[in-house]
Every structure is written in C-alpha cells, then in structure tokens.
mmCIF file of the N, C-alpha and C atoms, coordinates in Angstrom:
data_MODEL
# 
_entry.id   MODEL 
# 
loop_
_atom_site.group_PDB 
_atom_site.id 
_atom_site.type_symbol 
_atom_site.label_atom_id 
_atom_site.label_alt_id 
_atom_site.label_comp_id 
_atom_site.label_asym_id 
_atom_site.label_entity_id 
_atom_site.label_seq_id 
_atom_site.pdbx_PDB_ins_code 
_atom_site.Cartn_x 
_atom_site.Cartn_y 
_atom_site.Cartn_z 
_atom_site.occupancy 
_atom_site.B_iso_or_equiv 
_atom_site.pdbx_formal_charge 
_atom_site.auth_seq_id 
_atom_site.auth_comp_id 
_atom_site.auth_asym_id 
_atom_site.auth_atom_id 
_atom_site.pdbx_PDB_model_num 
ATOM 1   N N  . UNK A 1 1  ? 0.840   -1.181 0.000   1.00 0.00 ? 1  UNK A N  1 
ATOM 2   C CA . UNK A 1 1  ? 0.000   0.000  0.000   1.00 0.00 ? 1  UNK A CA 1 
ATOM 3   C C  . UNK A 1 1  ? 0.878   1.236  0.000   1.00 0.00 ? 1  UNK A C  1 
ATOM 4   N N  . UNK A 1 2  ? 0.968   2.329  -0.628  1.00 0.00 ? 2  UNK A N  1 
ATOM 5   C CA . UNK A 1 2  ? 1.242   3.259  -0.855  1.00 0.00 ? 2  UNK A CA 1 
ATOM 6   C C  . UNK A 1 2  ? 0.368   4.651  -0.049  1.00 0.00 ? 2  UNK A C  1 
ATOM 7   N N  . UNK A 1 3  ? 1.029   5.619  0.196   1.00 0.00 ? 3  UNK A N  1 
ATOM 8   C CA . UNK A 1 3  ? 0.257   6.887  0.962   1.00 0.00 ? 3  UNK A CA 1 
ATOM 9   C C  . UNK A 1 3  ? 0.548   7.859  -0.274  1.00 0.00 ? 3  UNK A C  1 
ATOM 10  N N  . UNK A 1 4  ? -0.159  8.848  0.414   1.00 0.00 ? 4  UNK A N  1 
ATOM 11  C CA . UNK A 1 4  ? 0.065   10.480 -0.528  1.00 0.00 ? 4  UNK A CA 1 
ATOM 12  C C  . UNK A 1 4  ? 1.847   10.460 -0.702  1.00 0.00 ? 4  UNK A C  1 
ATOM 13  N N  . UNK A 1 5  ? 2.748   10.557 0.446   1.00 0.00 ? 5  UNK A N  1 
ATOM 14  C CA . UNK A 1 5  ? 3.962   10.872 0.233   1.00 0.00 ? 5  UNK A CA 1 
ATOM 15  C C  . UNK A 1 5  ? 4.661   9.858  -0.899  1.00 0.00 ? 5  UNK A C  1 
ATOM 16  N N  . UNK A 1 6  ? 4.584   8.368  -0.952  1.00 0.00 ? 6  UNK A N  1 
ATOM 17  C CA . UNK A 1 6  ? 5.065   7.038  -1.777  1.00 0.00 ? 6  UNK A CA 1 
ATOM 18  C C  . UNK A 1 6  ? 4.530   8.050  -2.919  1.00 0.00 ? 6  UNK A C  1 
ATOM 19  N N  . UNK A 1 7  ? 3.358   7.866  -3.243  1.00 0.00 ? 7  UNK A N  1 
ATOM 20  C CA . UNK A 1 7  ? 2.749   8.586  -4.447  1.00 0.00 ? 7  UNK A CA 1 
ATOM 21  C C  . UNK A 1 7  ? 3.775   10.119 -4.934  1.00 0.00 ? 7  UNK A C  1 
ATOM 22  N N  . UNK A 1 8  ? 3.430   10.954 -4.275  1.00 0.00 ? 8  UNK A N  1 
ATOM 23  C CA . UNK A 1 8  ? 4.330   12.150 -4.404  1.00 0.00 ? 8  UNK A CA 1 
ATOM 24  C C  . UNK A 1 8  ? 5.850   12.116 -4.867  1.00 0.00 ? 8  UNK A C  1 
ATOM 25  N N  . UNK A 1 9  ? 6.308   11.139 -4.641  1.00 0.00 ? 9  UNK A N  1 
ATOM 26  C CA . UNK A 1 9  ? 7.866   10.342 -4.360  1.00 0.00 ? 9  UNK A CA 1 
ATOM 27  C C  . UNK A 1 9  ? 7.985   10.129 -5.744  1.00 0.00 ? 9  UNK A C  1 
ATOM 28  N N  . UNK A 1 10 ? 7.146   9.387  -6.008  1.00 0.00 ? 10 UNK A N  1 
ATOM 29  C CA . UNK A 1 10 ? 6.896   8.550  -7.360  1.00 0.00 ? 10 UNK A CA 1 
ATOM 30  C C  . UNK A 1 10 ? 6.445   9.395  -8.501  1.00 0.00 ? 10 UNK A C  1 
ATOM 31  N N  . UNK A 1 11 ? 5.890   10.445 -8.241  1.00 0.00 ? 11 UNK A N  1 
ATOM 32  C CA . UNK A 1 11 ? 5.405   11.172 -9.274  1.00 0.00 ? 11 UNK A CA 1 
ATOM 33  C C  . UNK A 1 11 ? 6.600   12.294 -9.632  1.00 0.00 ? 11 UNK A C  1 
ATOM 34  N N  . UNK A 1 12 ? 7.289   12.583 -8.684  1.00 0.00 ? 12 UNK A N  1 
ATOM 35  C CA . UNK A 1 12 ? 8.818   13.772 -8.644  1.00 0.00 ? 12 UNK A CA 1 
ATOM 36  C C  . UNK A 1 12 ? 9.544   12.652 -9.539  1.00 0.00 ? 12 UNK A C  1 
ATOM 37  N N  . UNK A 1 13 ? 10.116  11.652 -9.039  1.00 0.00 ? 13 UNK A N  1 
ATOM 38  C CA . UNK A 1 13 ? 10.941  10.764 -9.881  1.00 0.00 ? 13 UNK A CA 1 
ATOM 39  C C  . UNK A 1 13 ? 10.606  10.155 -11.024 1.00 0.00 ? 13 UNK A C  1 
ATOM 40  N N  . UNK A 1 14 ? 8.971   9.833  -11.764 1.00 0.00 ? 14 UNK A N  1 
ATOM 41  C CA . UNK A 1 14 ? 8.621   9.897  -12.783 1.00 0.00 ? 14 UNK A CA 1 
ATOM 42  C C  . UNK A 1 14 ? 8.667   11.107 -13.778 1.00 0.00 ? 14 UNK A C  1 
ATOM 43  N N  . UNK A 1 15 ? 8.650   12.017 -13.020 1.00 0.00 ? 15 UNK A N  1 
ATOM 44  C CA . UNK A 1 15 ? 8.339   13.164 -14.069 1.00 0.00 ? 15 UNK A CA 1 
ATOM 45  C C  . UNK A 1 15 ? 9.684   14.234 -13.981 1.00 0.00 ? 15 UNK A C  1 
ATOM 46  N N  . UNK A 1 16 ? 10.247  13.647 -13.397 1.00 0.00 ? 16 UNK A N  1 
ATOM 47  C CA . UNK A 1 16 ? 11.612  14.412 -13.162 1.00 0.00 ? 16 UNK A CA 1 
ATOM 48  C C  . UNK A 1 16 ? 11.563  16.062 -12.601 1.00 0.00 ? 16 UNK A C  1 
ATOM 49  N N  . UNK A 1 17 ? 10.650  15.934 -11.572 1.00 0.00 ? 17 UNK A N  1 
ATOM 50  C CA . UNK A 1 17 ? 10.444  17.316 -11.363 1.00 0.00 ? 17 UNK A CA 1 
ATOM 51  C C  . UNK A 1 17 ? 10.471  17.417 -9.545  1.00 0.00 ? 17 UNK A C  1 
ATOM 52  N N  . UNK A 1 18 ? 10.458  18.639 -8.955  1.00 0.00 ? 18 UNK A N  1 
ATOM 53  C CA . UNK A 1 18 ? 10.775  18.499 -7.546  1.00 0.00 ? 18 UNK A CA 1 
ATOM 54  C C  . UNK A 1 18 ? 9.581   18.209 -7.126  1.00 0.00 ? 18 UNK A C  1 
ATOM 55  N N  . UNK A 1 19 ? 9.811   17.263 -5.960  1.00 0.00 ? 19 UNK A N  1 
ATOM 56  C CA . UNK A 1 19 ? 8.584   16.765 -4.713  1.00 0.00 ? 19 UNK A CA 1 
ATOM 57  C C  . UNK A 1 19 ? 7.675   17.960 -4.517  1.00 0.00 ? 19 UNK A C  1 
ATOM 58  N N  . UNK A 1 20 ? 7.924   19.467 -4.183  1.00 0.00 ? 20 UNK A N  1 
ATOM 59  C CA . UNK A 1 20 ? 6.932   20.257 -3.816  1.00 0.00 ? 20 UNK A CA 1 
ATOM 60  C C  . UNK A 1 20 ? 5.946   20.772 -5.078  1.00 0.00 ? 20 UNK A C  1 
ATOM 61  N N  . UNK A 1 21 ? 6.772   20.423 -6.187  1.00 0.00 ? 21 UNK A N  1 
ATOM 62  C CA . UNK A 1 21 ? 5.550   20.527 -7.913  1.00 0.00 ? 21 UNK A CA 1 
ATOM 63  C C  . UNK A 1 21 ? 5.011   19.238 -7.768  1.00 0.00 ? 21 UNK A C  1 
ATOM 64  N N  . UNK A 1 22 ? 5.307   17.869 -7.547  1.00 0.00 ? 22 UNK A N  1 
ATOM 65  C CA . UNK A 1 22 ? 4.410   17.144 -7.475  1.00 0.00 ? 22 UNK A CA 1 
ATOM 66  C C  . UNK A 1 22 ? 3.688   17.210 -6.625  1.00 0.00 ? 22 UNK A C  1 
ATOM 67  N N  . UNK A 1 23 ? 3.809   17.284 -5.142  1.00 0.00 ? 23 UNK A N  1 
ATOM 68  C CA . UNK A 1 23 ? 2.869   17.912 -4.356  1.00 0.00 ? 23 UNK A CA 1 
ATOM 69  C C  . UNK A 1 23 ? 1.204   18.621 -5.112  1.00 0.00 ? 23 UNK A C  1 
ATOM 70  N N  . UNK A 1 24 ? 2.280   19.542 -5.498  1.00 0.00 ? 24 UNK A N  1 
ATOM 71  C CA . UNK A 1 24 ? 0.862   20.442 -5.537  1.00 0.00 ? 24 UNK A CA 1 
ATOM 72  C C  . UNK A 1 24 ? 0.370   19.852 -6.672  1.00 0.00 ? 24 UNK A C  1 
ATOM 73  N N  . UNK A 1 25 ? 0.369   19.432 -8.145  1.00 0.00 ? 25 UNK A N  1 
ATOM 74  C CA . UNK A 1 25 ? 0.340   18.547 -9.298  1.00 0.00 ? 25 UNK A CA 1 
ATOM 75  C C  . UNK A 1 25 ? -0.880  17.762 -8.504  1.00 0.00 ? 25 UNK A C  1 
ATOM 76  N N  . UNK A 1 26 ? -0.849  16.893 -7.692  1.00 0.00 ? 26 UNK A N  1 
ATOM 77  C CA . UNK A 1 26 ? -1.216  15.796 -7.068  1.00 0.00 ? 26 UNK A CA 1 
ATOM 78  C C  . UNK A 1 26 ? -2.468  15.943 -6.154  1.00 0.00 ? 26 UNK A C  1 
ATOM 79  N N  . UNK A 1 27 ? -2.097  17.030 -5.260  1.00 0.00 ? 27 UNK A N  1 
ATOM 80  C CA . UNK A 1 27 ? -3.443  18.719 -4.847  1.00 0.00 ? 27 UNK A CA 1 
ATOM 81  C C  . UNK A 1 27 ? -4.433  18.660 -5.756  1.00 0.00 ? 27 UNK A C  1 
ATOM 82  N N  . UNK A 1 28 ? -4.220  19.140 -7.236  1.00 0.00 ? 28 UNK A N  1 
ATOM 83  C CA . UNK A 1 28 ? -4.756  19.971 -7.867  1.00 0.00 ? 28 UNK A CA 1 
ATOM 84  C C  . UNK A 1 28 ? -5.334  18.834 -8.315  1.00 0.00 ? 28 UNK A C  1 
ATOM 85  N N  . UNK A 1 29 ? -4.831  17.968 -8.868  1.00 0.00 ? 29 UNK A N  1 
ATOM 86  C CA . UNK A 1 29 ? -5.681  16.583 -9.262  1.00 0.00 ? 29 UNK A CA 1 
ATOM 87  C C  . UNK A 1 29 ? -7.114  16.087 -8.394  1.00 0.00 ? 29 UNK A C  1 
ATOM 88  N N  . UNK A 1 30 ? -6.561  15.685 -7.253  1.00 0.00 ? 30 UNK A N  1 
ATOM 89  C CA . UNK A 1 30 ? -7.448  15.328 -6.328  1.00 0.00 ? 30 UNK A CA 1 
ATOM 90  C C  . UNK A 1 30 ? -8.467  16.541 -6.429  1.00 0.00 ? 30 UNK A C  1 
ATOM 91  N N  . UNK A 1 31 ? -8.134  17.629 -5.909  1.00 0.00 ? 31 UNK A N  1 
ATOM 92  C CA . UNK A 1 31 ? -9.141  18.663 -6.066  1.00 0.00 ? 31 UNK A CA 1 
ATOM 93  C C  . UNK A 1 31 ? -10.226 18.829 -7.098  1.00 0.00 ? 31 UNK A C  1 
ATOM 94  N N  . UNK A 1 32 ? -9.280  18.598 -8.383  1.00 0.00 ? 32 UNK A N  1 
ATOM 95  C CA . UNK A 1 32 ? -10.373 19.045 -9.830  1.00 0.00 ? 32 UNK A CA 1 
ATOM 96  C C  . UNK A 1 32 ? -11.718 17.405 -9.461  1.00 0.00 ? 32 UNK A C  1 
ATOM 97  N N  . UNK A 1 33 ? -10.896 16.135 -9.246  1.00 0.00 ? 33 UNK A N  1 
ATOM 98  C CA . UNK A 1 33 ? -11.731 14.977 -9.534  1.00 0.00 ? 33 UNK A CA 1 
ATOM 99  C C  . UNK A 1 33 ? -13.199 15.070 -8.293  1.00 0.00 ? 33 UNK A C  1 
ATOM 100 N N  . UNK A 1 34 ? -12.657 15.581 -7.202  1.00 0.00 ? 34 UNK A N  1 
ATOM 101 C CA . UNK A 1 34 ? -13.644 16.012 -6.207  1.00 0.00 ? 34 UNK A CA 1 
ATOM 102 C C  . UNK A 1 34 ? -14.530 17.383 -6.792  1.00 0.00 ? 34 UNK A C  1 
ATOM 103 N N  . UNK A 1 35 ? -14.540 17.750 -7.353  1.00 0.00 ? 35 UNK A N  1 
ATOM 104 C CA . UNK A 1 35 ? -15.266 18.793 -7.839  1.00 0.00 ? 35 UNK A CA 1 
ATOM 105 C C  . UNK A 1 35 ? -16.433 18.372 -8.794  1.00 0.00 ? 35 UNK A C  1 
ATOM 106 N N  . UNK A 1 36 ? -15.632 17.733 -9.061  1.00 0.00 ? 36 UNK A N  1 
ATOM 107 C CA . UNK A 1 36 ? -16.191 17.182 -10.261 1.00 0.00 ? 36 UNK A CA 1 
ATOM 108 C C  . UNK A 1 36 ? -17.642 15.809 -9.987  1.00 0.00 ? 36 UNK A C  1 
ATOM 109 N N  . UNK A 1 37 ? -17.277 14.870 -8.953  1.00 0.00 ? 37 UNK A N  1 
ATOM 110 C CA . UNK A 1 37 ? -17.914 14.150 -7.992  1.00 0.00 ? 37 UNK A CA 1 
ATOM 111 C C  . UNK A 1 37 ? -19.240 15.002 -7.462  1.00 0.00 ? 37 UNK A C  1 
ATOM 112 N N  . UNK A 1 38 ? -18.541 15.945 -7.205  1.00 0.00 ? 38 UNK A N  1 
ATOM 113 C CA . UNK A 1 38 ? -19.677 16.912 -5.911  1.00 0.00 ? 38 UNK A CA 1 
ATOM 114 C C  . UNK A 1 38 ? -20.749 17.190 -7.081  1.00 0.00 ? 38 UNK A C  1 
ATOM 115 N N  . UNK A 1 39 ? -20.721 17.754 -8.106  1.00 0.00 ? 39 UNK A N  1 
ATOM 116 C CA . UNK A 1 39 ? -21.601 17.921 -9.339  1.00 0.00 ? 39 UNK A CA 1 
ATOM 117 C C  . UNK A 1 39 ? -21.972 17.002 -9.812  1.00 0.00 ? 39 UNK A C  1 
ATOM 118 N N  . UNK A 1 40 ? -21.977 16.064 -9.188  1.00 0.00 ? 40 UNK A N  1 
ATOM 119 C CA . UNK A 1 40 ? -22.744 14.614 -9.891  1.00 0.00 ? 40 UNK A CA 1 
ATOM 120 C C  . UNK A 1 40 ? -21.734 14.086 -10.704 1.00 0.00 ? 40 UNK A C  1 
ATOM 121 N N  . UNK A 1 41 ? -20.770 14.519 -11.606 1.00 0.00 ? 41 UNK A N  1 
ATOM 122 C CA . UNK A 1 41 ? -20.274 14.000 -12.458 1.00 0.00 ? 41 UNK A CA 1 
ATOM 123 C C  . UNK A 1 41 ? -19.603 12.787 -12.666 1.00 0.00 ? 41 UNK A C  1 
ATOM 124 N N  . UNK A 1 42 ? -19.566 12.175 -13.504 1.00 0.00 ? 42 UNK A N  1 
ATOM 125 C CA . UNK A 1 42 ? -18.693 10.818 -13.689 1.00 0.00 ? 42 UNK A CA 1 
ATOM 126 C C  . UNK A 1 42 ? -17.042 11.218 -14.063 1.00 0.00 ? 42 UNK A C  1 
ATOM 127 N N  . UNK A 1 43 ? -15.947 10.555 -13.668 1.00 0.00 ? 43 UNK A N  1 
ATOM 128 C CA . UNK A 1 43 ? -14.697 11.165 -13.514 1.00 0.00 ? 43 UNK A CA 1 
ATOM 129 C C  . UNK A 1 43 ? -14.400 9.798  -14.103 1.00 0.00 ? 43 UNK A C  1 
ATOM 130 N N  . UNK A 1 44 ? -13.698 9.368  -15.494 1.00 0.00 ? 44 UNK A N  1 
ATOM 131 C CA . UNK A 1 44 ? -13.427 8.087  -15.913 1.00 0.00 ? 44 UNK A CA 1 
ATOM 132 C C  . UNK A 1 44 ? -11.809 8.435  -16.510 1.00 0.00 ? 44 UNK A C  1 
ATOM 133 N N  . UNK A 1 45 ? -10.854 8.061  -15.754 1.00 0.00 ? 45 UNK A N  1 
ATOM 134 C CA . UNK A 1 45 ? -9.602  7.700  -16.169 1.00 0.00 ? 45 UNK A CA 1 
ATOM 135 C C  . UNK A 1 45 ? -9.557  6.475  -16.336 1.00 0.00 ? 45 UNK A C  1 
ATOM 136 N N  . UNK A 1 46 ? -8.974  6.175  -18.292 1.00 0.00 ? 46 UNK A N  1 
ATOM 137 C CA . UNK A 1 46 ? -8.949  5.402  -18.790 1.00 0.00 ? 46 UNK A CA 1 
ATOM 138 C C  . UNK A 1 46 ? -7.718  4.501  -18.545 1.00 0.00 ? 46 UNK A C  1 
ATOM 139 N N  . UNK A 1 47 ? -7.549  3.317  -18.262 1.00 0.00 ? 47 UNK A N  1 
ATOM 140 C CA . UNK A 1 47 ? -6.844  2.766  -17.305 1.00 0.00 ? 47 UNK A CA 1 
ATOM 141 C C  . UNK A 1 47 ? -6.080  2.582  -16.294 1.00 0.00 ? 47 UNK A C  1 
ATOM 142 N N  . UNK A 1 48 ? -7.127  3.516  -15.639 1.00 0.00 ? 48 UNK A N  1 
ATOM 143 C CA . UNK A 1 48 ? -6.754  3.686  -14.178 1.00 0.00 ? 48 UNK A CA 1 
ATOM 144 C C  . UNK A 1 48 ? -8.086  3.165  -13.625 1.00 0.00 ? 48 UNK A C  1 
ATOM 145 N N  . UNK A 1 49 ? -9.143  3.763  -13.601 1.00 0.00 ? 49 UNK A N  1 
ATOM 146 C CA . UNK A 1 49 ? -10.537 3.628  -13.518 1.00 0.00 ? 49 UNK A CA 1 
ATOM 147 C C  . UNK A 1 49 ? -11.764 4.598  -13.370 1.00 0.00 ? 49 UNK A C  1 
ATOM 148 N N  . UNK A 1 50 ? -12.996 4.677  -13.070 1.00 0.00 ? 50 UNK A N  1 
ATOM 149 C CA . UNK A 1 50 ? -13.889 4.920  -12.999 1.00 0.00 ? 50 UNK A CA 1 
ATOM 150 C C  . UNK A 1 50 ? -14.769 5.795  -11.305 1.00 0.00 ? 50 UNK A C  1 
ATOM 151 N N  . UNK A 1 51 ? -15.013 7.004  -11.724 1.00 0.00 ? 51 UNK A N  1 
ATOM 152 C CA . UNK A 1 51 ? -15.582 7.439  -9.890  1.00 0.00 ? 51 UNK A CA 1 
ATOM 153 C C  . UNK A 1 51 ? -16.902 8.159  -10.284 1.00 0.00 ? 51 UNK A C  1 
ATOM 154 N N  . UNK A 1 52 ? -17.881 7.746  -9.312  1.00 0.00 ? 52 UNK A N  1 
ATOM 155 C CA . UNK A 1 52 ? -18.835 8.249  -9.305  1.00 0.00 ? 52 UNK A CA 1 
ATOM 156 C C  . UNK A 1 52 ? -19.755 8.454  -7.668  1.00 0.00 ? 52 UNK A C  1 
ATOM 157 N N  . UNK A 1 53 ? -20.814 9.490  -7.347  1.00 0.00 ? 53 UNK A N  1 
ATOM 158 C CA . UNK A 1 53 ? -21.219 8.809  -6.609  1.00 0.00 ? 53 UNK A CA 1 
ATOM 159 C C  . UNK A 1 53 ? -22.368 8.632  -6.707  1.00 0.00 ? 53 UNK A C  1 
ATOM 160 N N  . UNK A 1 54 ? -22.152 6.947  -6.018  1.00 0.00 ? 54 UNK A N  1 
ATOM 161 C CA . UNK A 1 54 ? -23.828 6.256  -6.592  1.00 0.00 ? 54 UNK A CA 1 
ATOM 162 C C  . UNK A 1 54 ? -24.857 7.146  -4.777  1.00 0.00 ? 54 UNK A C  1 
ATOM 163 N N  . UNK A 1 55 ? -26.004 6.850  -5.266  1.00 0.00 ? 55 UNK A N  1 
ATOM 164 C CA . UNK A 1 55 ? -27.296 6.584  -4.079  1.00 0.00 ? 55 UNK A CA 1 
ATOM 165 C C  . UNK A 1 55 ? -27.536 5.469  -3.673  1.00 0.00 ? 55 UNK A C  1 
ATOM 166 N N  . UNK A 1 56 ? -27.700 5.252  -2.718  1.00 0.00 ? 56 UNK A N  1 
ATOM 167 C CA . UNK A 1 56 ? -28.286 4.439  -2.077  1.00 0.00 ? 56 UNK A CA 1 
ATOM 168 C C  . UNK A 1 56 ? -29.864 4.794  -1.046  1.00 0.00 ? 56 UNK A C  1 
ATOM 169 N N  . UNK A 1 57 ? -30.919 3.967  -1.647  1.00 0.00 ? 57 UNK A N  1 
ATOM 170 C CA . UNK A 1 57 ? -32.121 4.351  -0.759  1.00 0.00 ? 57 UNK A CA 1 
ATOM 171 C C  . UNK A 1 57 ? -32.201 4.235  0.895   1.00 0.00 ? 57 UNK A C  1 
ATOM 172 N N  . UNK A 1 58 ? -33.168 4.469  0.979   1.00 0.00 ? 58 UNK A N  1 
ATOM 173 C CA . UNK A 1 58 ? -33.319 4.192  2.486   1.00 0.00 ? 58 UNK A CA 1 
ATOM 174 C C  . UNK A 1 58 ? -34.298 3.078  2.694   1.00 0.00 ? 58 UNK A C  1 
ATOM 175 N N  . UNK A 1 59 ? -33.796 2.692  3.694   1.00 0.00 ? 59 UNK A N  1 
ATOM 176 C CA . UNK A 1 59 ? -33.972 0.918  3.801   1.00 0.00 ? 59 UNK A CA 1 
ATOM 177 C C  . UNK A 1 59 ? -34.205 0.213  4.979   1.00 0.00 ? 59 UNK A C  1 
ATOM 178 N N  . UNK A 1 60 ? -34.838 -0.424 5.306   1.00 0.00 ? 60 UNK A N  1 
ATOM 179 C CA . UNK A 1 60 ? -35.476 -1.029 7.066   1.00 0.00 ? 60 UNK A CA 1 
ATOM 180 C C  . UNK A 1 60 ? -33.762 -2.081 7.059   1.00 0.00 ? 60 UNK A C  1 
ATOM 181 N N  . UNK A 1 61 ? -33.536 -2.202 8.208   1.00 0.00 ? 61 UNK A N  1 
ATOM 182 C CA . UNK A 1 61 ? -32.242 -2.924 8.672   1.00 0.00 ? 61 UNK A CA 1 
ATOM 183 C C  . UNK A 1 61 ? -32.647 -3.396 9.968   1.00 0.00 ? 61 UNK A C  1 
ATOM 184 N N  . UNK A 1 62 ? -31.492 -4.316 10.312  1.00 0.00 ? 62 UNK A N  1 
ATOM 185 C CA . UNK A 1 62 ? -31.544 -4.388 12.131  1.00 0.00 ? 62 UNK A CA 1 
ATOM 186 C C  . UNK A 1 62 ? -30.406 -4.230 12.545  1.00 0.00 ? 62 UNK A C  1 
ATOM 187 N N  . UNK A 1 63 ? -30.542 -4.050 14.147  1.00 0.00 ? 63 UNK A N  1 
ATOM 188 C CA . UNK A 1 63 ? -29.473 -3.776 14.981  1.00 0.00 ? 63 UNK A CA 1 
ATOM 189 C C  . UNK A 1 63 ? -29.366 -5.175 14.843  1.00 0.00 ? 63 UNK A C  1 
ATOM 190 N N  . UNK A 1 64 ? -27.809 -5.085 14.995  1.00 0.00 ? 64 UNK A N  1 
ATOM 191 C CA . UNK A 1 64 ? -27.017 -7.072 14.523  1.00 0.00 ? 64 UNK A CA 1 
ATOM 192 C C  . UNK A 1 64 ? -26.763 -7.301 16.331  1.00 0.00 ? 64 UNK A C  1 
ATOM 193 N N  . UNK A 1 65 ? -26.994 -6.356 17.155  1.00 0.00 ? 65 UNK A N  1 
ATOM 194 C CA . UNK A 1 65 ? -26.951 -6.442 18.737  1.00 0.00 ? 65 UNK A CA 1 
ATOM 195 C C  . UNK A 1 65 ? -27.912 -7.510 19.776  1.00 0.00 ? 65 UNK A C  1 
ATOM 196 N N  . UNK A 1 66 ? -29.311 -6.196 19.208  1.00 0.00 ? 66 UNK A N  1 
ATOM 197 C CA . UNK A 1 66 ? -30.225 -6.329 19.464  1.00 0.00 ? 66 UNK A CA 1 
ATOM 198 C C  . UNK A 1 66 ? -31.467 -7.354 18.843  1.00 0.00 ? 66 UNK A C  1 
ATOM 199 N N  . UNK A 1 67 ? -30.925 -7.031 17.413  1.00 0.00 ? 67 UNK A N  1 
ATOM 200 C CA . UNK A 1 67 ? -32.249 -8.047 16.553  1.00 0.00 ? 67 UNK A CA 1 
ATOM 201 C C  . UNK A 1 67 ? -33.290 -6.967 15.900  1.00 0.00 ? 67 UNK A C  1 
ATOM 202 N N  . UNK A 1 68 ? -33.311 -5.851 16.594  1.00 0.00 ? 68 UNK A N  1 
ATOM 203 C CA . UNK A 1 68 ? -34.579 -4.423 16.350  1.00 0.00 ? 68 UNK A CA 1 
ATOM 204 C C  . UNK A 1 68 ? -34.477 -4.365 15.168  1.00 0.00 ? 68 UNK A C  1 
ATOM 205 N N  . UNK A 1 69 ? -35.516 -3.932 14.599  1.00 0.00 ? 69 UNK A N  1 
ATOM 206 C CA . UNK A 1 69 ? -35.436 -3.019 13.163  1.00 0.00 ? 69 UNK A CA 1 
ATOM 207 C C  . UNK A 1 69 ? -35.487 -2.046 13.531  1.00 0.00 ? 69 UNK A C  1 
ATOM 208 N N  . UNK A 1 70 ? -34.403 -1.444 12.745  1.00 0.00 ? 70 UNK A N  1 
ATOM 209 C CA . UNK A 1 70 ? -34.226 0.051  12.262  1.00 0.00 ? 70 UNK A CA 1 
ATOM 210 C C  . UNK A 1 70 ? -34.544 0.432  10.894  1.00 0.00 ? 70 UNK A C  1 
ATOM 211 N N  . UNK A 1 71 ? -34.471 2.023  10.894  1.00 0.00 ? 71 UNK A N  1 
ATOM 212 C CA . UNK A 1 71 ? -34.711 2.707  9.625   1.00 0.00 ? 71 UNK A CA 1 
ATOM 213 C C  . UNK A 1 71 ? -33.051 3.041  9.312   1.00 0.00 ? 71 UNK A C  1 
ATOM 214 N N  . UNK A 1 72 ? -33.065 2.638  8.020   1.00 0.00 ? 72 UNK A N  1 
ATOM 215 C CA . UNK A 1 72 ? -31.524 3.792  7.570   1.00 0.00 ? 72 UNK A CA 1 
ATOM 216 C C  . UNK A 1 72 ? -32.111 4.836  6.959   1.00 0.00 ? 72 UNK A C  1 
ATOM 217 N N  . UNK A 1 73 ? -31.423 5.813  6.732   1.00 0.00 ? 73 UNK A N  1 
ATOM 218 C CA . UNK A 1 73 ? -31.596 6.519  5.806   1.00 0.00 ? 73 UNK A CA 1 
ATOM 219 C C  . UNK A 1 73 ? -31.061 6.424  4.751   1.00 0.00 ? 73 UNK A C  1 
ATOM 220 N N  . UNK A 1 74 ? -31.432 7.364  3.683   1.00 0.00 ? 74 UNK A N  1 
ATOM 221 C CA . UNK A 1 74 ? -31.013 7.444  2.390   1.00 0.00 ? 74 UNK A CA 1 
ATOM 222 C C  . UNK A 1 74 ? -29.528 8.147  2.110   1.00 0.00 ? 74 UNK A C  1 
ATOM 223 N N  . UNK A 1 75 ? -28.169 7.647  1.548   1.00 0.00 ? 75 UNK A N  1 
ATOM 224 C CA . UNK A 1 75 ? -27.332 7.946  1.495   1.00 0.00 ? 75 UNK A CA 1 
ATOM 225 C C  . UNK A 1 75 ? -26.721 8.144  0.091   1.00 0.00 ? 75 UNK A C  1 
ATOM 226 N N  . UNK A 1 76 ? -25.647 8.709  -0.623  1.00 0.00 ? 76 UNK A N  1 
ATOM 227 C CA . UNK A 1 76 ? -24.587 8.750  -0.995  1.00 0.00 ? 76 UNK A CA 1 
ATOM 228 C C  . UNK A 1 76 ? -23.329 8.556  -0.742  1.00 0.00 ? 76 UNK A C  1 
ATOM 229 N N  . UNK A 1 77 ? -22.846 7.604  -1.817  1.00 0.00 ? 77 UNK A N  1 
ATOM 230 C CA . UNK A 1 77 ? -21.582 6.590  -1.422  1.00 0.00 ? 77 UNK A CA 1 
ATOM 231 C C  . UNK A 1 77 ? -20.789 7.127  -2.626  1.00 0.00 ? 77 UNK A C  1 
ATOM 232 N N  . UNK A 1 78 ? -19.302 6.906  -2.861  1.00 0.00 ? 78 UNK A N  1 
ATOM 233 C CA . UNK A 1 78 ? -18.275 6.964  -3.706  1.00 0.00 ? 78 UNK A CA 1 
ATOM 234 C C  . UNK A 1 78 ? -17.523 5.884  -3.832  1.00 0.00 ? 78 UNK A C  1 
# 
C-alpha cells in the first residue's frame, strides 16, 4: 500500500520534477476529480478507472446487537 507521500515520491521521480511541484500537481488533481464528484459527475480515467457517486435508498435494517429493526436513511456513497 502506498500513501500520498510514496505517491508524491513517485510522481517527482517519474516526471523528473521536484517533490513540492508534485505535491501540488497531485493537490490539484485530487481537487479538480472532487469537484467534479460533488456535481454529480462521472470522472473516468482510462486505465486507471472509474468514480462516481452512486445513491443508495433508504432501507429497514436491524441492529445485529439487538435483533430491532431500524430505519436507515437514504445515502450517498463513492
């Protein structure tokens, strides 16, 4: 597994440029694809993959404790 910094690391030494331009490179990415999410939009990098966020309804459940039914509510997932 890799973090932001592995990533950052990797993107300075791929692109031959300093850690604090990939930094921000890497910022600005994340930023535009979240923007883009928040507007409903579909964000499809072609072999990399696919982001969207789906709905999910709201739905009777139980407490896995208790046994009760509960209500969920209606959500959005990514």
């Amino acid at each position: 597994m890799s973090n932001k910094s592995d990533l950052i690391e990797a993107i300075a030494k791929s692109a031959d440029i300093s850690k604090a331009a990939a930094g921000r490179a890497l910022d600005a990415t994340i930023e535009s694809i979240t923007k883009t999410l928040k507007k409903g939009e579909l964000v499809s990098l072609v072999g990399f993959g696919t982001f969207y966020v789906g709905k999910r309804a709201a739905r009777s459940g139980r407490n896995p404790r208790t046994g009760a039914t509960i209500k969920i509510k209606a959500a959005k997932s990514s």
